[in-house]
C-alpha positions in Angstrom: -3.7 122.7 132.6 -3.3 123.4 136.4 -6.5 123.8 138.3 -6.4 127.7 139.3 -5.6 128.0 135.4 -8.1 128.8 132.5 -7.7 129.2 128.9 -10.3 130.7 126.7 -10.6 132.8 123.3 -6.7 132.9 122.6 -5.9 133.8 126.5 -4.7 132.3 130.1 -5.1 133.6 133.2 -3.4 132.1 136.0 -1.9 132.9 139.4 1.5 134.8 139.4 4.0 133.1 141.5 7.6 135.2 139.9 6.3 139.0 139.8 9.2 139.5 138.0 7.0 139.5 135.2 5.2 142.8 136.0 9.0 144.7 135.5 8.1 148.1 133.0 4.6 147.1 133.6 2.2 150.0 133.8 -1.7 150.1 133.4 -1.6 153.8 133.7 -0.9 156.6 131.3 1.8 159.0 131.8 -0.2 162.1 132.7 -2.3 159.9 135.5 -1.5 161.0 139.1 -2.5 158.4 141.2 -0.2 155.5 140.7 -1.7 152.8 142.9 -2.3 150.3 141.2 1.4 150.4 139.7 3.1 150.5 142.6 0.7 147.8 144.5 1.8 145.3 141.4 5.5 146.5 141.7 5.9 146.8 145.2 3.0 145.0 147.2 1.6 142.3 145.2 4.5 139.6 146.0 4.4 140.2 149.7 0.5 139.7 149.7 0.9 136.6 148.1 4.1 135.0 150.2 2.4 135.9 153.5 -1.2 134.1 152.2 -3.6 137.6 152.1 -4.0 137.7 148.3 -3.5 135.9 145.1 -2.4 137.9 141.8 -3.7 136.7 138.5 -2.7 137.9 135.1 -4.1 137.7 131.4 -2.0 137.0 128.9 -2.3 135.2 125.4 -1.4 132.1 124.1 -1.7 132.7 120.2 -0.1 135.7 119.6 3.9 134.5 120.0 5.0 138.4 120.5 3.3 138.4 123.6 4.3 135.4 125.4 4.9 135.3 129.0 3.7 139.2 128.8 1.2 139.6 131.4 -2.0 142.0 129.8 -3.1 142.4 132.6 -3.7 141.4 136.5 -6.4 140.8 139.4 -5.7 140.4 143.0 -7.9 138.2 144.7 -8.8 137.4 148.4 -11.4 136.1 150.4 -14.6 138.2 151.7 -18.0 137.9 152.8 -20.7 139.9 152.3 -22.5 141.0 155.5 -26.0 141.5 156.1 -27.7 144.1 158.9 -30.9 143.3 159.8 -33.4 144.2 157.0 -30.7 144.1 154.4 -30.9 141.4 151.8 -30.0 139.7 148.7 -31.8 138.3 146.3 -33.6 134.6 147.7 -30.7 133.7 149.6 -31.0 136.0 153.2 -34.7 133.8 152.9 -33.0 130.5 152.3 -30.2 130.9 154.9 -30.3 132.8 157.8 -27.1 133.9 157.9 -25.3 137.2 158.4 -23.1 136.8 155.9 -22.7 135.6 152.8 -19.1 133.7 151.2 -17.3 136.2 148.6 -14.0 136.4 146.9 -12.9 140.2 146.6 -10.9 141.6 143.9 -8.6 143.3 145.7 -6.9 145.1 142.8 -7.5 145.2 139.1 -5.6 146.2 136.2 -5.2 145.8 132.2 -1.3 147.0 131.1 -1.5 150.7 129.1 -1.2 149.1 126.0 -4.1 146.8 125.7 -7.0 148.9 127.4 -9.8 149.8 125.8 -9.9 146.3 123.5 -12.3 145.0 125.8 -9.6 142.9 127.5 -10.7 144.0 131.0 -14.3 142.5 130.5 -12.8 139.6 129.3 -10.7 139.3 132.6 -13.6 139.3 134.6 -15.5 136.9 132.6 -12.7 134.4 132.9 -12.3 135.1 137.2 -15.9 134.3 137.0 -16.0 131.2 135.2 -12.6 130.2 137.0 -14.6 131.0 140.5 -17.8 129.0 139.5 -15.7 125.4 137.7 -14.8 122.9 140.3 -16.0 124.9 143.2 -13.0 124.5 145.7 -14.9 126.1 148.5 -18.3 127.4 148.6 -18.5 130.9 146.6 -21.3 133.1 145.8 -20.0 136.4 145.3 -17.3 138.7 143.6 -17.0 142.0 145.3 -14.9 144.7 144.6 -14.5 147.9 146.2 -15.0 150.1 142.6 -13.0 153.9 142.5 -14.4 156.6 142.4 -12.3 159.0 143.3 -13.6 162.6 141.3 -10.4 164.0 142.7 -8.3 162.2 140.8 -10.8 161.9 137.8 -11.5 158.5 138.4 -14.6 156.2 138.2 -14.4 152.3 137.6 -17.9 151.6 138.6 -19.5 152.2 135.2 -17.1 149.3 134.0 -18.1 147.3 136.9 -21.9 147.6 136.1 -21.5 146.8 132.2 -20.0 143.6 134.1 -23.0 143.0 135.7 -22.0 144.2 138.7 -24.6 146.1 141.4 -23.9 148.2 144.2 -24.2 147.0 147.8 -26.3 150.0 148.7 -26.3 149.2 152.1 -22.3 149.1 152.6 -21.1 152.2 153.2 -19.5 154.4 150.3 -16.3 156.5 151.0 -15.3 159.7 148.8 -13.6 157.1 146.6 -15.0 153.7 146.8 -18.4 151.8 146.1 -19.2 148.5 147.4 -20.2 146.8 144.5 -20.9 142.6 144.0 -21.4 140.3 141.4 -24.1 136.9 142.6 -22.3 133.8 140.3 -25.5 131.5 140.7 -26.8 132.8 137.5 -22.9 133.0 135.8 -23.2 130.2 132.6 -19.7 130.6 130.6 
């Protein structure tokens, strides 16, 4: 299997490298009126990825023969940090280093296609970019952060999925009217 690839539980995620696979792919529901995320994957995604600012990930399975080659999903990564002002601090490491910031990957975007949410397939995702981020460390890595919607406008709020990832806000980042910095610390991830 190549390296930035990981199969587990029936599925594979793995970078994207012909986005022609996302064609009639939708993670949103017809009455939705923000289509973001739909037109990032459609429209965006590719160029991020040819001119080296992100890297798209899908989900997809590899025992059900129906859905072959049929991304469930996707997740756009891309490097971070994690800054630190003066009295802010993570837990043991701002006393170990003495840093002002801290090595990240952000998920840049995240979706699951229409079809498949609410089976649990987007808590699966993360559990895989985690254990994919923490096996054969290719550079050093001690955070996910995402910036988490919540937008009320537009009736939506990821960051109770985030938390039931184990996720916690970075309370010291400053929120907009529709995102929360949120991290995830992979020293205690075990798969």
């Amino acid at each position: 299997m190549p390296r930035n690839s990981l199969e587990y539980n029936g599925f594979r995620i793995n970078p994207v490298e012909d986005f022609s696979v996302f064609t009639g792919f939708s993670c949103l529901r017809p009455e939705d009126k923000d289509r973001d995320l739909d037109e990032f994957i459609r429209h965006d995604a590719e160029r991020h990825f040819k001119d080296k600012v992100a890297v798209t990930y899908q989900l997809e399975s590899v025992v059900d023969p129906e859905l072959a080659g049929i991304p469930l999903g996707f997740a756009t990564l891309q490097n971070d940090a994690i800054r630190i002002n003066g009295d802010d601090s993570l837990p043991d490491i701002c006393v170990q280093y003495p840093y002002r910031a801290f090595p990240a990957v952000k998920i840049g975007r995240f979706g699951i296609h229409v079809d498949y949410q609410r089976n649990n397939l987007g808590s699966l995702f993360l559990f895989m970019l985690k254990w994919l981020l923490t096996t054969e460390n290719r550079t050093g890595c001690r955070y996910i952060t995402v910036d988490a919607r919540r937008d009320k406008k537009n009736k939506i709020d990821v960051t109770g999925f985030y938390r039931r990832n184990q996720f916690e806000e970075l309370p010291w980042e400053s929120k907009t009217s529709k995102y929360v910095p949120m991290y995830f610390d992979l020293i205690n991830f075990e798969p």
